[in-house]
C-alpha positions in Angstrom: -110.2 68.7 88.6 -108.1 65.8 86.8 -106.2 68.6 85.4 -105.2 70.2 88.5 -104.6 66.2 89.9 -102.4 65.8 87.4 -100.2 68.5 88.1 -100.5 67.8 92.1 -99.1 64.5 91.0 -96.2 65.5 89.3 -95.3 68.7 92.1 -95.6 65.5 94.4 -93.1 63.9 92.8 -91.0 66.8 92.2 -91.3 67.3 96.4 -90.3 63.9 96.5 -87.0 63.9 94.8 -85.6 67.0 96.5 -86.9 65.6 99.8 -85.0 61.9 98.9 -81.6 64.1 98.0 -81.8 66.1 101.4 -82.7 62.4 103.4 -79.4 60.8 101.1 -77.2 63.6 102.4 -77.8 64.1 105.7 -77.1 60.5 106.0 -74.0 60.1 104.3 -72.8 63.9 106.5 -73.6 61.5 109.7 -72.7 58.0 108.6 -69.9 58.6 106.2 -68.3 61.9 106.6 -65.1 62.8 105.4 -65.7 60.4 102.3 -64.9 61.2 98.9 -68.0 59.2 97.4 -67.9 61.3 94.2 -65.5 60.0 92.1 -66.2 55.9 92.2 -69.6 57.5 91.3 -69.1 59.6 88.4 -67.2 57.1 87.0 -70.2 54.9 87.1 -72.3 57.3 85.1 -70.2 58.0 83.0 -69.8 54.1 82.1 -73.3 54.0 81.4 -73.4 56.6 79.3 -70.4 54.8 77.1 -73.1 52.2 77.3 -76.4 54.0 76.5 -76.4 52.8 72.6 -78.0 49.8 74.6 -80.8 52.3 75.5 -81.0 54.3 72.3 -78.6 56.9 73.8 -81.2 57.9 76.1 -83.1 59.9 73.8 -86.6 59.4 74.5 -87.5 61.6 78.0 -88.9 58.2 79.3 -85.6 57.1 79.4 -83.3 59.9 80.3 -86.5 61.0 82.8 -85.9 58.7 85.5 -82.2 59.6 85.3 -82.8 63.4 85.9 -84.7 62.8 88.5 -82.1 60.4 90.1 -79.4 63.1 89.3 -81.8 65.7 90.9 -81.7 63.9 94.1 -78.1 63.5 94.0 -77.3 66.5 93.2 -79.4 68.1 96.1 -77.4 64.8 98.1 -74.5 66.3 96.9 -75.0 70.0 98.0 -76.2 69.1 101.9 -73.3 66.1 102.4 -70.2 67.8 101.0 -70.5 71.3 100.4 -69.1 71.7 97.4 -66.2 73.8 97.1 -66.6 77.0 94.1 -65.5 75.2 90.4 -62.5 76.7 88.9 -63.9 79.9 87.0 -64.1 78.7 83.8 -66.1 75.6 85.2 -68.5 78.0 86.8 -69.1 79.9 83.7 -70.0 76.3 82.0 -72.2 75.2 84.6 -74.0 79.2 84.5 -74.0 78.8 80.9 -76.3 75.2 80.9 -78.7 76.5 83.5 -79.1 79.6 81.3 -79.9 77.3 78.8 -82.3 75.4 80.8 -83.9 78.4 82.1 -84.3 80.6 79.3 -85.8 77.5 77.3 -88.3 77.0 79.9 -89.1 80.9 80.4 -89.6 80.3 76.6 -92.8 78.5 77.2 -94.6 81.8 77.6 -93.6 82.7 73.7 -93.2 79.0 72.3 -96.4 77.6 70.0 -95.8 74.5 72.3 -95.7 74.3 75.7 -94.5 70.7 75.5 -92.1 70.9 73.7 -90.2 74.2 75.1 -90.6 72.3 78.6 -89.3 68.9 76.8 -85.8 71.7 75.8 -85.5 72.5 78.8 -85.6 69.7 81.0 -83.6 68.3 79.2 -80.5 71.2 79.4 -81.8 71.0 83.4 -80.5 67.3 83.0 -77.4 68.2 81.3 -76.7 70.9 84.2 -77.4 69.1 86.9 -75.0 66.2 85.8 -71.7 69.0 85.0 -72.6 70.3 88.5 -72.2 67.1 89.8 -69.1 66.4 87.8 -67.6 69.6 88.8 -68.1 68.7 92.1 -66.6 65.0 91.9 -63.9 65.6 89.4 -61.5 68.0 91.7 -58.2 66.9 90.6 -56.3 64.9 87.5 -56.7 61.7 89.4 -60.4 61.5 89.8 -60.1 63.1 86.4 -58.2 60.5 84.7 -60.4 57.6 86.2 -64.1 59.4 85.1 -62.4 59.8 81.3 -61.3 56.1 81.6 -64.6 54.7 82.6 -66.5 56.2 79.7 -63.8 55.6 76.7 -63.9 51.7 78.4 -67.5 51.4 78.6 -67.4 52.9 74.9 -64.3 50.3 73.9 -67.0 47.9 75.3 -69.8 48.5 73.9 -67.6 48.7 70.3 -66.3 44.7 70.8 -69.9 44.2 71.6 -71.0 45.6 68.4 -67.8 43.8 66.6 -69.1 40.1 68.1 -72.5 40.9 67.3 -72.1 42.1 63.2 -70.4 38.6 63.1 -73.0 36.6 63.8 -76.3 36.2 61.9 -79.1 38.5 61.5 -76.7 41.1 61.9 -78.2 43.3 59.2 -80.8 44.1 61.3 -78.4 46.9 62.8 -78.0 48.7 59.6 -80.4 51.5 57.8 -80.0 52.4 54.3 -77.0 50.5 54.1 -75.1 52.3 57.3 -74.3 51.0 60.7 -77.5 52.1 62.9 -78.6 49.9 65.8 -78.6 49.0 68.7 -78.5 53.2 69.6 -81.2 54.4 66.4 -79.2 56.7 64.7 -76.4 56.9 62.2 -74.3 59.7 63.0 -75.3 59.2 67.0 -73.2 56.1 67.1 -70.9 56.7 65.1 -70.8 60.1 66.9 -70.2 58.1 70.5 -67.6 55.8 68.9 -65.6 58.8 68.0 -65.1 60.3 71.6 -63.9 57.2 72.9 -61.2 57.3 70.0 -59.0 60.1 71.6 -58.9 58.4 75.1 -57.6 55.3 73.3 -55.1 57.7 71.7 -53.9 59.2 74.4 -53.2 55.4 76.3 -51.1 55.1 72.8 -49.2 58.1 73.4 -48.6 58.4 77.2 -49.0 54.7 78.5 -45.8 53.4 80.1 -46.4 50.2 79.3 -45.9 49.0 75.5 -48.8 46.3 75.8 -51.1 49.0 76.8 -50.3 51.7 74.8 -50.8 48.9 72.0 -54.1 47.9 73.1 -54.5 51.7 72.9 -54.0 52.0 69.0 -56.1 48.5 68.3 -59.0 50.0 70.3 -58.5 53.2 68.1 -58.6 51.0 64.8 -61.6 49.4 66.0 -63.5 52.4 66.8 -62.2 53.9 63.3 -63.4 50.2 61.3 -66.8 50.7 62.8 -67.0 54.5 61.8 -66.7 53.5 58.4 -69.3 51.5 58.2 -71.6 54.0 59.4 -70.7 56.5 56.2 -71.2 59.4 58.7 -69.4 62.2 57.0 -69.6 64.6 59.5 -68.0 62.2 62.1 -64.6 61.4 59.5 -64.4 65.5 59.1 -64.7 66.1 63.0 -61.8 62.9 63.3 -59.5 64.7 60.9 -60.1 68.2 62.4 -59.9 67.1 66.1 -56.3 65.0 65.1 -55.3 68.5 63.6 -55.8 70.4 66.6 -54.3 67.9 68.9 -51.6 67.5 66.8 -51.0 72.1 67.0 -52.6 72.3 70.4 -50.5 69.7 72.6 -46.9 69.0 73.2 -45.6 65.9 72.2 -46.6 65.9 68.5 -43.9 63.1 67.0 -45.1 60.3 69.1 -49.0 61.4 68.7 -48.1 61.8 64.6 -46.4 58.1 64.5 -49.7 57.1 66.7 -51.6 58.0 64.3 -50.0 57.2 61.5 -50.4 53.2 63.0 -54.2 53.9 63.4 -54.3 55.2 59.7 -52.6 52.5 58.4 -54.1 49.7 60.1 -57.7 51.0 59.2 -56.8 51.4 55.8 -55.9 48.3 55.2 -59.4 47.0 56.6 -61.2 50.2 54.4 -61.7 48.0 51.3 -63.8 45.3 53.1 -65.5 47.4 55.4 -66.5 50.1 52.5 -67.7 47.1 50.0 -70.5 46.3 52.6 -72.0 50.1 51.6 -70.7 49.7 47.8 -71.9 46.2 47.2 -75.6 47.3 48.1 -78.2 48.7 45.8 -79.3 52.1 46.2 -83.0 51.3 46.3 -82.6 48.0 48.7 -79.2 48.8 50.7 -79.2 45.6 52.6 -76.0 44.2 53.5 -74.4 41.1 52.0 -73.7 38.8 55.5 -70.9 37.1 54.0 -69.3 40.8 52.9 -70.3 42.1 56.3 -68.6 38.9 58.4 -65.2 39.0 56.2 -65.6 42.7 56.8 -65.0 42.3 60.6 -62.8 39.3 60.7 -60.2 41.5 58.5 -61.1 45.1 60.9 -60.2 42.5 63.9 -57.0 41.4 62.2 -56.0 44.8 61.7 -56.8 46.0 64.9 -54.8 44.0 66.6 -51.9 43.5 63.8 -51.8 47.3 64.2 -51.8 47.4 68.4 -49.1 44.8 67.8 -47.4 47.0 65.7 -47.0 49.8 67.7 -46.3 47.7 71.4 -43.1 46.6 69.0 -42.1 50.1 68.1 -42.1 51.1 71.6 -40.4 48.4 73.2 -37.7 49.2 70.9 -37.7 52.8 72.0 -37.3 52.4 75.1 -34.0 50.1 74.5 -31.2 53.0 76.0 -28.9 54.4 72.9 -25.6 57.0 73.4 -27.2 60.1 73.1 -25.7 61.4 70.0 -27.6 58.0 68.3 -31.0 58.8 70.0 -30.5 62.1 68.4 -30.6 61.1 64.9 -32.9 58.7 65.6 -35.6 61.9 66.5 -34.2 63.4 63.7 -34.8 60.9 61.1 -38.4 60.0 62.6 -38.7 63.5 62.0 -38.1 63.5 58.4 -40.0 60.0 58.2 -43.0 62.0 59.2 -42.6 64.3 56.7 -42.3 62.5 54.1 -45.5 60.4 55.3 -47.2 63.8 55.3 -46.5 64.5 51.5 -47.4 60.9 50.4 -50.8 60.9 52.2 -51.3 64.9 50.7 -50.2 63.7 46.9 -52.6 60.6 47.3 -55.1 62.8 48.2 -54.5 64.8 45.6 -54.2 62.3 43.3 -57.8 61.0 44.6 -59.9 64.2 44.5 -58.4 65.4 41.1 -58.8 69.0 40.8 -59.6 70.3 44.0 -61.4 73.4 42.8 -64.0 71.7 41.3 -64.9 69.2 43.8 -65.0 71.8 46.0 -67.3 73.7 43.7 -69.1 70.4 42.6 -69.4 69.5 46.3 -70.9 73.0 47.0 -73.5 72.9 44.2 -74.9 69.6 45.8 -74.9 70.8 49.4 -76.8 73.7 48.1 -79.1 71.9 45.3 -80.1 69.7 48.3 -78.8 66.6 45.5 -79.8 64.0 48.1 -79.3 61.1 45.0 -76.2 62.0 44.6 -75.3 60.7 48.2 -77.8 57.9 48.0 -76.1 56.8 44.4 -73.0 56.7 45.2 -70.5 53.4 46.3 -69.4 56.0 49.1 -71.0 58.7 51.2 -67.8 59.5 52.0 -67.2 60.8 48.0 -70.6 63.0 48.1 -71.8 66.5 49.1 -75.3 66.1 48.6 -77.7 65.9 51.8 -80.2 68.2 53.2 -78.5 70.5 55.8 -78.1 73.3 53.9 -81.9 73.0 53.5 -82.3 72.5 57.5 -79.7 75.7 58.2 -81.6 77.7 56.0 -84.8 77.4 57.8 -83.1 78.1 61.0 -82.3 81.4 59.9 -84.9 82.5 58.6 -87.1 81.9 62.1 -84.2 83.4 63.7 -85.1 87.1 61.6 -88.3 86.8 62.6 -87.3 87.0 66.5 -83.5 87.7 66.9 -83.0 88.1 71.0 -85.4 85.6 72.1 -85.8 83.1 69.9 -89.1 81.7 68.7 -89.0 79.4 71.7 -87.4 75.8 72.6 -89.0 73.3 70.3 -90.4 75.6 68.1 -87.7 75.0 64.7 -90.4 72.2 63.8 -93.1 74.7 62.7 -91.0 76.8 61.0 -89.6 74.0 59.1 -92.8 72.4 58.2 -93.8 75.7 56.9 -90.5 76.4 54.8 -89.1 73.1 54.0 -88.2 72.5 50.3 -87.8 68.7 50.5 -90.7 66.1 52.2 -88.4 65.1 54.9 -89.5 65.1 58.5 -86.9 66.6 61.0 -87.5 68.3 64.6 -84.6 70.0 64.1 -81.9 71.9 62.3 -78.9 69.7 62.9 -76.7 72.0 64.9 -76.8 73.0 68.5 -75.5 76.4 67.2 -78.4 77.5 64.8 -81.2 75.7 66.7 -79.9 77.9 69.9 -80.2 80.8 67.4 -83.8 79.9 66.1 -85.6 78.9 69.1 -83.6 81.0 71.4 -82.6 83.5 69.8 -79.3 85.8 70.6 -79.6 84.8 74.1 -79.5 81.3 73.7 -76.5 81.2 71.1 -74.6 83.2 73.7 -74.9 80.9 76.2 -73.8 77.9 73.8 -70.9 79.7 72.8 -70.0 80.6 76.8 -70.0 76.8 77.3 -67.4 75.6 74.6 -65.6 78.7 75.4 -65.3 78.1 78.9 -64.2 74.2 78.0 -61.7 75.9 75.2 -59.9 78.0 78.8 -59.8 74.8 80.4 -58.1 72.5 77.3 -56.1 75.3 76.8 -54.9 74.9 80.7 -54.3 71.6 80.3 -52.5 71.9 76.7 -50.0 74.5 78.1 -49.0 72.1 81.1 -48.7 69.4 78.9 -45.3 69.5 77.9 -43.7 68.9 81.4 -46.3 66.4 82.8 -47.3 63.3 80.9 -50.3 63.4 83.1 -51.5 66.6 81.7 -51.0 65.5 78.3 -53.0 62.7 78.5 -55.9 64.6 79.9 -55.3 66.8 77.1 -55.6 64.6 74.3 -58.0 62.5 76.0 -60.6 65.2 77.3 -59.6 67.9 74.9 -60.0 65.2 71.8 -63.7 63.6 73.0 -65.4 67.1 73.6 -63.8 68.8 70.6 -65.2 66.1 68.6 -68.5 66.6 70.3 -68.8 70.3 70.0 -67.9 69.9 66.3 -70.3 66.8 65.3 -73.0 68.8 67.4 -72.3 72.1 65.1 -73.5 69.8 62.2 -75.9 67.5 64.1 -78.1 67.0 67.1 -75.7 64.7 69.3 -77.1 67.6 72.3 -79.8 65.9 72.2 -78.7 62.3 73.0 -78.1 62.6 76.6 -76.1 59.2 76.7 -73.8 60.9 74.2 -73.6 64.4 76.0 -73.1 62.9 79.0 -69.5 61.6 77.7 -69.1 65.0 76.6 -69.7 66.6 80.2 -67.4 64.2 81.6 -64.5 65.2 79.4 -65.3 68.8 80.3 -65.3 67.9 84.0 -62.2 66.7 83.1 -60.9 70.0 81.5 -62.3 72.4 83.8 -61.0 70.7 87.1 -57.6 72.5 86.3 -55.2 70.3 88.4 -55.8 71.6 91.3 -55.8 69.1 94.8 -59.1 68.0 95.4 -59.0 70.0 99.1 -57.9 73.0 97.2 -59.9 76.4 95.6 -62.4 78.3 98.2 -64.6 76.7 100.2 -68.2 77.8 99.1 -70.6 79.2 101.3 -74.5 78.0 101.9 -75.1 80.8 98.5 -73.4 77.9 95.9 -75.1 75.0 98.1 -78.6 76.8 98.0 -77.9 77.5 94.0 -77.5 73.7 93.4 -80.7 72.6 95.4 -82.3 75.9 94.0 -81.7 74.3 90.3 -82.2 70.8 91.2 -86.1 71.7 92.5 -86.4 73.7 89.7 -85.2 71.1 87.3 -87.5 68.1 89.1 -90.2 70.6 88.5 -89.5 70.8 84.7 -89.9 66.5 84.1 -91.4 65.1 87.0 -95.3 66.3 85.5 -94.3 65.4 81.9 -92.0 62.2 82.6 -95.3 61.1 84.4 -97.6 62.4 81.3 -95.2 60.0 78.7 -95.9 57.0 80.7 -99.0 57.3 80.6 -99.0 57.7 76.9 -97.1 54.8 76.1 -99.3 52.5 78.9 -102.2 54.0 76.2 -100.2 52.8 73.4 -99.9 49.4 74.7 -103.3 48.8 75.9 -105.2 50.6 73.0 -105.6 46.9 70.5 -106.4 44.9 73.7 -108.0 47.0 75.8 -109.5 50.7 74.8 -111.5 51.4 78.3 -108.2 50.9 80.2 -106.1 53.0 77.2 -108.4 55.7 77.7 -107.9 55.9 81.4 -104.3 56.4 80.9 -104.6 59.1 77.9 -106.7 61.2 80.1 -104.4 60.9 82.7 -101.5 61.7 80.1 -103.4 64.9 79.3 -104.3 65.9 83.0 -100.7 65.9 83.7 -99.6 67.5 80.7 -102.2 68.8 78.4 -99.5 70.6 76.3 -98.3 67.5 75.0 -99.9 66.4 71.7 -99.1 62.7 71.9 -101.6 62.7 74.7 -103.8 64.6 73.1 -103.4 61.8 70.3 -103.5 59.1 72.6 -107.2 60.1 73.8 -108.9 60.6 70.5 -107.5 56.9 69.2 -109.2 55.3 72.3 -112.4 57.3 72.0 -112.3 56.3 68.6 
């Protein structure tokens, strides 16, 4: 009986949201019709997820919970009020792709060792579809394109001056784990990961803003973002920055403005680098606790260059813009030509000169990647000049449980048995550290297929915007923008678990938004029928079904948690309710034997 209560509860809920979305849109189709509400709106959430380090990135399902469920009801608000025209194709085989995801990682719970946690996958990839359908459906031209990007890279550019105030004032080690920028969000590469999708944004204002003030507040937000990288020592985040700047660089027109851009950003983080990498050097492997003296002369000189550097380039550009004979502005192209050049052979010979012979460290790099040399990485006065780390350790287990069940997977959430049962080192993951092989292992071919639909339907889209790019400076900042923040996240998540930060993600799914819309008029593309409105309640209900019974089951663990020391009559009450609504879960399961206890 509490069992079956339980789950009444949590189908109530469920009925709930879908009822509160069909209520929401049936009043705004009568009180407001005619109004485009979506785009002030998406640009809110995606301002909050530029913000969600404040929240831990929304990684914990009693965090991101509540927001499914309010994006449920919106997007079931969404479908009634406005009948949503069809997404551009590529933007329909993205939004197909997620729910695949979502669905195939909840059909997993019939295969999966734990129900829990294949219905914890898959509400969350519910989450992450209802939001793109929502997107799709706000973002239907470059302008409410432009102003969705904007809102996120601000609220990121935000969040980073936040984080610059804050490691200047005391106690400010407290945001830093082994040494490395951590906190407020929890993790490492998570921040660091967020900081760099709000970098090409601020890029693009440097490249395409008419105004030289704000294209130079464009390249001191970009040296910011870059200072506070650093002290994070994420090497996956600097390799995804130097491949992302590459691709821009052969993917979109107007390369010698975007190579001088960059070249500014370079120069004014380098000359901040020494401070800001002493914080990580000066600290002892065994106790890597920052110096606060090292760590507040670290971010006065990142501030100075940051805006030394903006200043820098507002200068440059003024001058540009002064109106030469033409013959003049021709050579001029032509020598910043040749300057760039040149530039680019320095920084390769100084890399060279740096690494030494490059066949060994790539070898030497290889044999601690492989030999799982952790120390090596821990040791060192720089992450940056290690290979050693645990991945290959994490990949390898992947593979391995993907043999064992190729096409379906061995279930959402179920990498953590395998590796528990493989695992050559003591450390405790959930996860392989790549959306790629963790779609492989827990859902097999299936799964992998529909991760690689996604970035290949976001790859048409960039590609769209890259080719109109050279005759519309509106294009090409979309290009660099967009293209730049989900290219970085689709290749920190190939070496990492950013998916599973919806705060992060959710920048992601913005900049795809932004992609996919194509550039057509918002009144343009067919006019979908009651099938595409039915499909979007259809997966909203279905996705309310997937957290409302375990979002419930959480809070009633955590109310156990917290009333366990004062009170174990009233902690018990809430464990057994935690297991009635989701008995899968083995936190409640935990929860209940600590109050019996």
């Amino acid at each position: 009986p509490a069992a079956a209560g339980g789950s009444r509860l949590g189908l109530a809920l469920a009925v709930a949201v879908v009822l509160a979305g069909l209520a929401a849109g049936l009043a705004v189709r009568l009180l407001a019709p005619g109004r485009r509400l979506g785009p002030p709106l998406a640009a809110l959430a995606a301002a909050g997820c530029g913000l969600a380090p404040l929240w831990h990135g929304l990684y914990d399902r009693t965090a991101w919970g509540p927001v499914a469920l309010a994006a449920f009801a919106a997007l079931v608000a969404t479908a009634v009020a406005a009948r949503p025209r069809l997404p551009s194709w590529p933007g329909l085989a993205a939004l197909v792709a997620v729910a695949l995801l979502a669905g195939w990682s909840a059909l997993s719970a019939t295969w999966a060792e734990s129900v829990h946690q294949a219905l914890l996958g898959a509400g969350r990839w519910a989450l992450y579809a209802a939001v793109l359908a929502l997107l799709l459906a706000a973002v239907r031209d470059d302008r409410a394109a432009r102003l969705v990007v904007a809102a996120g890279a601000a609220a990121t550019v935000a969040f980073a001056g936040y984080l610059t105030v804050r490691l200047a004032l005391p106690g400010a080690g407290e945001l830093f784990l082994g040494g490395r920028l951590s906190d407020p969000l929890g993790y490492v590469n998570g921040q660091a990961g967020l900081l760099l999708l709000a970098l090409w944004p601020a890029l693009a204002l440097a490249e395409c803003a008419r105004r030289p003030a704000l294209a130079g507040a464009g390249v001191a937000a970009a040296v910011l973002l870059c200072g506070l990288i650093a002290l994070a020592q994420a090497r996956a985040v600097a390799i995804a920055a130097v491949l992302v700047a590459a691709l821009l660089l052969a993917a979109v027109p107007g390369r010698r403005r975007r190579a001088w851009a960059l070249v500014v950003v370079a120069l004014g983080t380098a000359l901040a680098a020494g401070p800001l990498l002493e914080v990580y050097g000066a600290t002892s492997p065994g106790d890597r606790v920052p110096d606060a003296a090292l760590l507040r002369r670290a971010v006065l000189v990142l501030a100075l260059a940051a805006a030394g550097a903006g200043g820098v380039w507002a200068a440059l550009l003024a001058l540009a813009r002064r109106p030469a004979p033409g013959p003049l502005r021709g050579r001029l192209r032509l020598a910043s030509s040749v300057a760039l050049a040149l530039v680019g052979l320095a920084l390769a010979a100084s890399v060279a000169a740096a690494v030494g012979d490059p066949a060994e460290r790539a070898r030497e790099g290889v044999r601690q990647f492989k030999a799982l040399d952790v120390d090596a990485a821990r040791e060192s006065e720089s992450r940056f000049a290690s290979g050693g780390g645990n991945r290959y350790d994490y990949w390898r287990v992947a593979v391995e449980q993907w043999r064992e069940s190729p096409v379906a997977g061995a279930g959402a959430g179920g990498y953590e048995r395998a590796w528990f049962a493989a695992r050559r080192t003591a450390e405790d993951v959930r996860q392989p550290h790549s959306l790629p092989l963790q779609a492989l292992a827990e859902l097999g071919l299936v799964g992998l297929a529909a991760v690689l639909a996604l970035l290949a339907a976001v790859a048409v889209g960039f590609a769209r915007r890259a080719r109109a790019a050279g005759r519309d400076r509106g294009q090409r900042l979309l290009a660099v923008a967009a293209g730049g923040s989900f290219a970085a996240w689709a290749l920190h998540s190939g070496v990492d678990w950013l998916h599973l930060l919806p705060g992060v993600t959710g920048v992601a799914l913005c900049a795809a938004a932004a992609l996919l819309a194509g550039g057509r008029p918002a009144t343009s593309g067919p006019r979908a029928g009651g099938g595409y409105a039915a499909a979007l309640v259809a997966l909203a209900a279905g996705g309310a079904l997937l957290v409302a019974g375990p979002l419930l089951a959480d809070r009633q663990v955590a109310a156990a948690s917290s009333a366990l020391a004062t009170s174990p009559s009233a902690a018990l009450d809430s464990a057994v309710a935690a297991v009635a609504r989701d008995g899968a879960s083995l936190e409640a399961r935990h929860a209940e034997a600590a109050a019996r206890a």
